[in-house]
SETISE-431534 format. One line per field, with one value per atom (N, C-alpha, C, CB): residue number from 1; residue in one letter; atom name; x, y negated, z negated. Coordinates in Angstrom, 3 decimals. Each point is the difference from the previous one (the first is absolute). Glycine has a CB too. Example, Ala and Ser with C-alpha at 12.3 -4.5 7.8 and 13.67 -1.06 7.14 Angstrom:
<pts>
pos 1;1;1;1;2;2;2;2;
code A;A;A;A;S;S;S;S;
site N;CA;C;CB;N;CA;C;CB;
x 13.190;-0.890;0.900;-1.892;1.542;0.820;-0.770;1.184;
y 5.690;-1.190;-1.200;1.173;-2.223;-1.190;-1.090;0.628;
z -7.800;0.000;0.000;-1.246;1.966;-0.060;-0.730;2.145;
</pts>
This chain:
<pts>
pos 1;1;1;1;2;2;2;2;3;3;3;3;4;4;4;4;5;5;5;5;6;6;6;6;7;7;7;7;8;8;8;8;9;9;9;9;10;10;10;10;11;11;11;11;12;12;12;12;13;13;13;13;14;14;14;14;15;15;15;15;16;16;16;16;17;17;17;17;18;18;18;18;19;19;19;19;20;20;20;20;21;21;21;21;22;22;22;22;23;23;23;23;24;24;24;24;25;25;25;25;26;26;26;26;27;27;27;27;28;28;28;28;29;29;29;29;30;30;30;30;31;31;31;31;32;32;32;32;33;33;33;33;34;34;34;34;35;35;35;35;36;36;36;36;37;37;37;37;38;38;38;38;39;39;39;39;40;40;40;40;41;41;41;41;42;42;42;42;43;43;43;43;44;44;44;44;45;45;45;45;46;46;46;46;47;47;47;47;48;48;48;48;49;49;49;49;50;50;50;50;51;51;51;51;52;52;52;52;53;53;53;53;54;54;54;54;55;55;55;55;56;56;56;56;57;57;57;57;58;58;58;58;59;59;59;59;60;60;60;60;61;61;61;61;62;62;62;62;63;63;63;63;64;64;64;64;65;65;65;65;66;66;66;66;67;67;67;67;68;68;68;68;69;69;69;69;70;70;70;70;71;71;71;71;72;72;72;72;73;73;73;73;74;74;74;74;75;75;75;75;76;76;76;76;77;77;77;77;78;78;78;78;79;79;79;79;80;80;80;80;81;81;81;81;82;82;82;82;83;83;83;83;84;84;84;84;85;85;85;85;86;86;86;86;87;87;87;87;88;88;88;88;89;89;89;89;
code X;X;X;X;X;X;X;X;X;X;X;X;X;X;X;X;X;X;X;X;X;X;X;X;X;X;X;X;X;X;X;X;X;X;X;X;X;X;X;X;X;X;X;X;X;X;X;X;X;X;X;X;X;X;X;X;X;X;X;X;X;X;X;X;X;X;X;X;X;X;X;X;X;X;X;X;X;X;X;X;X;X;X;X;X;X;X;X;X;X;X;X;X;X;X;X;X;X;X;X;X;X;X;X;X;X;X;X;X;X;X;X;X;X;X;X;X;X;X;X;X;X;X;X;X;X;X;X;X;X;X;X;X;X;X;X;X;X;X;X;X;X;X;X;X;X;X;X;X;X;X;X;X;X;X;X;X;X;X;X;X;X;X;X;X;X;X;X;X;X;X;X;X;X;X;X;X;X;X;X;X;X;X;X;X;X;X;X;X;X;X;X;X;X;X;X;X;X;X;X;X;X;X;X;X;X;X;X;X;X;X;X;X;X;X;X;X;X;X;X;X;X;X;X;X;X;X;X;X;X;X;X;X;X;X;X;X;X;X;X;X;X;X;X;X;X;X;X;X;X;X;X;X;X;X;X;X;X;X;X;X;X;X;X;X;X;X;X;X;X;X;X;X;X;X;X;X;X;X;X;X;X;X;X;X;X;X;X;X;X;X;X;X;X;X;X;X;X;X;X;X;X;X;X;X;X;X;X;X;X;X;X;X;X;X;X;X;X;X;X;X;X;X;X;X;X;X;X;X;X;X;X;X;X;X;X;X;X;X;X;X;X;X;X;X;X;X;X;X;X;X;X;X;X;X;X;
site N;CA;C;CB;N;CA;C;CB;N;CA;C;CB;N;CA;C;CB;N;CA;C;CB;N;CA;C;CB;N;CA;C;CB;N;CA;C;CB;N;CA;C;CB;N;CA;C;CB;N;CA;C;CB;N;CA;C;CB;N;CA;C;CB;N;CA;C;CB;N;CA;C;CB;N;CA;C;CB;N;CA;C;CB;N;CA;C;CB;N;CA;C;CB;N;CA;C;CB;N;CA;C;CB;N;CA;C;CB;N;CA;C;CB;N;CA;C;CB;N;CA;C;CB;N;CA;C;CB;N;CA;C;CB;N;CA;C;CB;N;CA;C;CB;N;CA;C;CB;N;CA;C;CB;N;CA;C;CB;N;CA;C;CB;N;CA;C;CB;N;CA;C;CB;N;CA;C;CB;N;CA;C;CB;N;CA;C;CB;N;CA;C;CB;N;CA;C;CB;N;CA;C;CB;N;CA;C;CB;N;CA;C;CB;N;CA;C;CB;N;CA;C;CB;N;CA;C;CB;N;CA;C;CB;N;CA;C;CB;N;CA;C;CB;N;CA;C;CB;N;CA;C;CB;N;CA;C;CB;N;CA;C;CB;N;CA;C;CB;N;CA;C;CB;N;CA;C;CB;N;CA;C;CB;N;CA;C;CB;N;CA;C;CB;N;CA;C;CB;N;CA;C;CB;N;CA;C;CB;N;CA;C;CB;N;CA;C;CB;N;CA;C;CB;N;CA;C;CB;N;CA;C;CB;N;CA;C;CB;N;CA;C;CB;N;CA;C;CB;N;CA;C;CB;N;CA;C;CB;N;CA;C;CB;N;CA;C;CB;N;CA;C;CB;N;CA;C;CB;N;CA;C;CB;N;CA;C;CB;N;CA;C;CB;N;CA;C;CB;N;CA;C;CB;N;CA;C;CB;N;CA;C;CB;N;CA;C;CB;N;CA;C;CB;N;CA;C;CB;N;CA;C;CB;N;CA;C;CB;N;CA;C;CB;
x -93.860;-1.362;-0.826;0.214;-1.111;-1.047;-0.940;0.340;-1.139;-1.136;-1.238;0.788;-1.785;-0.879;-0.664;-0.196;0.011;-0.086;0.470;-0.155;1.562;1.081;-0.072;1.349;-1.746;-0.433;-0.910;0.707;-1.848;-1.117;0.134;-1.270;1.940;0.736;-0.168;1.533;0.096;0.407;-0.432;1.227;-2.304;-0.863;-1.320;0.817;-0.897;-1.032;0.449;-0.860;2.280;0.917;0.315;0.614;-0.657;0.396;-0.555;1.038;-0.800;-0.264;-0.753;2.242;-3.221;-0.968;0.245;-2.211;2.561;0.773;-1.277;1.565;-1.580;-1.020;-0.795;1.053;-2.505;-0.413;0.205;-1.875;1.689;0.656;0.815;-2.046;2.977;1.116;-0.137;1.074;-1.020;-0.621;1.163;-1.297;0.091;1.097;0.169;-0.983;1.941;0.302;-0.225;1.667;-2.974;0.201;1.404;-3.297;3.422;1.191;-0.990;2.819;-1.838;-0.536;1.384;-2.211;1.619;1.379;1.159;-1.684;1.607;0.577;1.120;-2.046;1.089;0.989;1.275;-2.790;1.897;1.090;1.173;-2.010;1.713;0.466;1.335;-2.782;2.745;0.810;1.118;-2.098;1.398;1.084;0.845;-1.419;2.698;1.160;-0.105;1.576;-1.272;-0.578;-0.719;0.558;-1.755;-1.197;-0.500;-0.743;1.372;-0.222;0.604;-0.230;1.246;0.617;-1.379;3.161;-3.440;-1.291;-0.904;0.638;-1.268;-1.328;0.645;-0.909;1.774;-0.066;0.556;0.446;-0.130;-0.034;-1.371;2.079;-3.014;-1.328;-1.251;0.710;-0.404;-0.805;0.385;-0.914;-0.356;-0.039;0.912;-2.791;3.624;0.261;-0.866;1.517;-2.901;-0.961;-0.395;-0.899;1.147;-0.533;0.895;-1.011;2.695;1.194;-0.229;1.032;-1.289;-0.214;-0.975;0.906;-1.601;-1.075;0.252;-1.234;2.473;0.239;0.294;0.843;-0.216;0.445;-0.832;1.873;-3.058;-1.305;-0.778;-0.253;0.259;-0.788;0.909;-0.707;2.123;0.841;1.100;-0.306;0.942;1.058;1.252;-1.486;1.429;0.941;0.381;-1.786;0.931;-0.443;0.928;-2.399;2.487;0.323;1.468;-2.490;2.981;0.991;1.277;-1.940;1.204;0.350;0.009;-1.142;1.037;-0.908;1.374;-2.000;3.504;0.780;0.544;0.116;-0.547;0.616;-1.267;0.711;-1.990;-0.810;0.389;-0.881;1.267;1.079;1.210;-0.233;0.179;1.601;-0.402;2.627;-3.552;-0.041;-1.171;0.948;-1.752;-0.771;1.082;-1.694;2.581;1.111;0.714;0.082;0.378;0.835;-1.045;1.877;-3.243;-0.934;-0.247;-0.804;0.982;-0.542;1.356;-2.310;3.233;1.532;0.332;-0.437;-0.032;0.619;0.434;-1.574;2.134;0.897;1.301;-0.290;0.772;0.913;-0.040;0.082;-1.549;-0.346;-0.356;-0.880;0.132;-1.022;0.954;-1.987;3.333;0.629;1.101;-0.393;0.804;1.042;-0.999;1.496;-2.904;-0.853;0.087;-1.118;0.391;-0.094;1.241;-1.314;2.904;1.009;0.405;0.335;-0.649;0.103;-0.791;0.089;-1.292;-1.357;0.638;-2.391;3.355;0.821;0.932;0.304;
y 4.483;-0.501;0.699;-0.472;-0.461;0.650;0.473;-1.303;2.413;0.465;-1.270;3.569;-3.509;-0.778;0.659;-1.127;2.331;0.896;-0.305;1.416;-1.403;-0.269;-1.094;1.334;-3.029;-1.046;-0.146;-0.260;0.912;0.005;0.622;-0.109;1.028;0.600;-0.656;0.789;-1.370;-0.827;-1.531;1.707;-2.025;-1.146;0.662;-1.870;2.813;0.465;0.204;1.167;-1.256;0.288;-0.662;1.284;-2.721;-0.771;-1.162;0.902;-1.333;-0.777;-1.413;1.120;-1.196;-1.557;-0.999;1.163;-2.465;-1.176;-0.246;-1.571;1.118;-0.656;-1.061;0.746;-0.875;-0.924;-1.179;1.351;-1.422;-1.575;0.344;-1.554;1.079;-0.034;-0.608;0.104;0.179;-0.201;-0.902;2.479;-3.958;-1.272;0.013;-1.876;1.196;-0.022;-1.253;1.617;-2.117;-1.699;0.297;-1.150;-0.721;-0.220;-1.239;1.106;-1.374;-1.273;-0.736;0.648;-2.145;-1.052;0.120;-1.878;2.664;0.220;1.021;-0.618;1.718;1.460;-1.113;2.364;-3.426;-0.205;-0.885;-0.398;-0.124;-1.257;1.184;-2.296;3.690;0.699;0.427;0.973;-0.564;0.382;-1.455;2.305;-2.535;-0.934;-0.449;1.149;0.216;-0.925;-0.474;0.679;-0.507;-0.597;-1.641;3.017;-2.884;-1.374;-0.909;0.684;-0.976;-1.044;-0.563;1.376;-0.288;-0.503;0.069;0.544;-0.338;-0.772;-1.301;1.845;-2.118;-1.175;-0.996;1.007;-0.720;-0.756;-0.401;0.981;-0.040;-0.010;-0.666;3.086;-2.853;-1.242;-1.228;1.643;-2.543;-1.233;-0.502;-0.162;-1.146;-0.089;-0.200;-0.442;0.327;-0.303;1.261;-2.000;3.068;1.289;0.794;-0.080;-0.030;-0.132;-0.230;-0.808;-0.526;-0.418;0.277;-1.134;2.470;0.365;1.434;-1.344;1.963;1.472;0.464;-0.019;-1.070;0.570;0.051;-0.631;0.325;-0.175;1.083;-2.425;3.108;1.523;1.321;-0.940;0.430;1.844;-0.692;1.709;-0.752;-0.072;0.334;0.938;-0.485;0.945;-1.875;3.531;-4.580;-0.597;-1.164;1.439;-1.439;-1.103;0.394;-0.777;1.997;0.676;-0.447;1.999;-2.453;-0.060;-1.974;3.098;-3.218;-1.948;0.034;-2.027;1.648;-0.706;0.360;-0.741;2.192;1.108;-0.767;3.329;-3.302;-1.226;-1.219;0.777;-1.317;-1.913;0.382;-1.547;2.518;-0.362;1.061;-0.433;1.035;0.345;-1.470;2.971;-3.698;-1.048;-1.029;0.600;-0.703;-0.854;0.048;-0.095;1.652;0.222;-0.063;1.489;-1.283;0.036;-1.562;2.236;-3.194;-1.679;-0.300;-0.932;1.525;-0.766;-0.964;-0.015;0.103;-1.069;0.684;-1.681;2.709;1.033;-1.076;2.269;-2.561;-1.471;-0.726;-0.170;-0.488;-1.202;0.507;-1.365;2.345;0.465;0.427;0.682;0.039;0.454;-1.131;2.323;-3.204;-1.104;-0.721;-0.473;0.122;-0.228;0.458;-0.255;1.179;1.134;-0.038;1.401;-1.246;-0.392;-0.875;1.182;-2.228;-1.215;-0.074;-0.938;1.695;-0.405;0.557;0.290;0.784;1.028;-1.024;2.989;
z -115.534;0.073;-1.079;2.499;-3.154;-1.094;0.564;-1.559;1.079;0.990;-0.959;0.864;-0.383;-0.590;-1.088;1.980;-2.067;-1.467;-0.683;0.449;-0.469;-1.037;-0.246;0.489;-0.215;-0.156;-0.758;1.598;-1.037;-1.192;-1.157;1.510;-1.655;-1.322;-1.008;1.025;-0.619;-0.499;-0.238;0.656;0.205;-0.704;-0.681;1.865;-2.407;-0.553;-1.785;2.680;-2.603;-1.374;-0.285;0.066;0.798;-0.639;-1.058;1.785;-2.767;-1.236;0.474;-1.309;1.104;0.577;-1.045;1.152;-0.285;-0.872;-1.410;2.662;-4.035;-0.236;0.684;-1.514;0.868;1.246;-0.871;1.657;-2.651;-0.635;-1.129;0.498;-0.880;-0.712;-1.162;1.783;-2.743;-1.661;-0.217;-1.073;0.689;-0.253;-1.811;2.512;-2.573;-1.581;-0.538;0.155;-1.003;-0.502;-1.174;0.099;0.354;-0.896;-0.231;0.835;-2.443;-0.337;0.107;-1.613;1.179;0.265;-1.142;1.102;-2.473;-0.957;0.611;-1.684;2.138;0.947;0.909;0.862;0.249;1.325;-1.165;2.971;-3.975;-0.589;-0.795;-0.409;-0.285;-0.733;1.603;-2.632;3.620;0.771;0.359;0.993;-1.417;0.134;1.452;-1.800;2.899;1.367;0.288;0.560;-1.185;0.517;-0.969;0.816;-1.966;-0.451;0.733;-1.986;2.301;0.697;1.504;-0.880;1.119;1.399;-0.264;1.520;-2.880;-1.025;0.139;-2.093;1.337;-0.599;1.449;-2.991;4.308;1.004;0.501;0.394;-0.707;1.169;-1.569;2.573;-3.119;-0.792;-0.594;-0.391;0.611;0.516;-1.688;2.226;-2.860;-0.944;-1.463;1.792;-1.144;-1.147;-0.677;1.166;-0.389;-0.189;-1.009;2.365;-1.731;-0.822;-1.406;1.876;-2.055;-1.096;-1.226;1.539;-1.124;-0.518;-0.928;2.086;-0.530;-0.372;-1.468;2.238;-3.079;-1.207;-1.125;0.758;0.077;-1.154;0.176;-0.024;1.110;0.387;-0.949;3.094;-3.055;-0.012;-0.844;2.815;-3.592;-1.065;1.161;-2.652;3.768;1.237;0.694;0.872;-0.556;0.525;-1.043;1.282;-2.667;-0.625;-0.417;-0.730;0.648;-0.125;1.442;-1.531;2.736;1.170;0.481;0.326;-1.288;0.724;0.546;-1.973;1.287;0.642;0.918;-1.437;1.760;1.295;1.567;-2.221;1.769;0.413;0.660;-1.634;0.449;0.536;0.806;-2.525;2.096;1.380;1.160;-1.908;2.329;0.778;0.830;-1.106;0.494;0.082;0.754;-2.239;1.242;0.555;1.074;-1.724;2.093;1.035;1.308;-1.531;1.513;0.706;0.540;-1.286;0.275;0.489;0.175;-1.413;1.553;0.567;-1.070;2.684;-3.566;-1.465;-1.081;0.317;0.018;-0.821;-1.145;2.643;-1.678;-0.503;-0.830;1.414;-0.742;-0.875;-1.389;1.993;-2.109;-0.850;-1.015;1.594;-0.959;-1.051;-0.960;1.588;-0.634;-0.364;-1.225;2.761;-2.578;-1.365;-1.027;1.023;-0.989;-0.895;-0.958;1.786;-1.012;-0.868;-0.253;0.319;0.183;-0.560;-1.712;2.883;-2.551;-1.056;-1.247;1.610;-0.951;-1.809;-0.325;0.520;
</pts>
């Protein structure tokens, strides 16, 4: 058994959580360079928006066709989109 002295002690030494936790901005260039995180950019925006990215960032135009096929595998016309495409070469 602890005596209750020894309780308070030891909550008197002890380290108090921060009271808010220092957030870090990221911009969409930062989430777009980490590899995991592009693939769920380019799911959660809409395709018009897509179509824009390579006009903001050189990271962004460097990436379009990593874009289309994740676009593609996303609308289930992975297939179609690609059987074109080689057809078109």
């Amino acid at each position: 058994v602890i005596s209750s002295s020894r309780v308070k002690s030891l909550l008197c030494t002890m380290d108090e959580p921060p009271a808010q936790v220092p957030r870090h901005t990221t911009s969409l260039t930062r989430l777009w360079r980490r590899h995991d995180l592009a693939d769920s950019v380019t799911k959660f925006l809409p395709t018009q928006a897509l179509a824009m990215l390579p006009n903001l960032s050189r990271s962004f135009e460097q990436d379009k066709f990593r874009m289309l096929l994740v676009a593609m595998r996303g609308s289930g016309a992975a297939a179609a989109c690609t059987g074109a495409l080689l057809s078109t070469l």
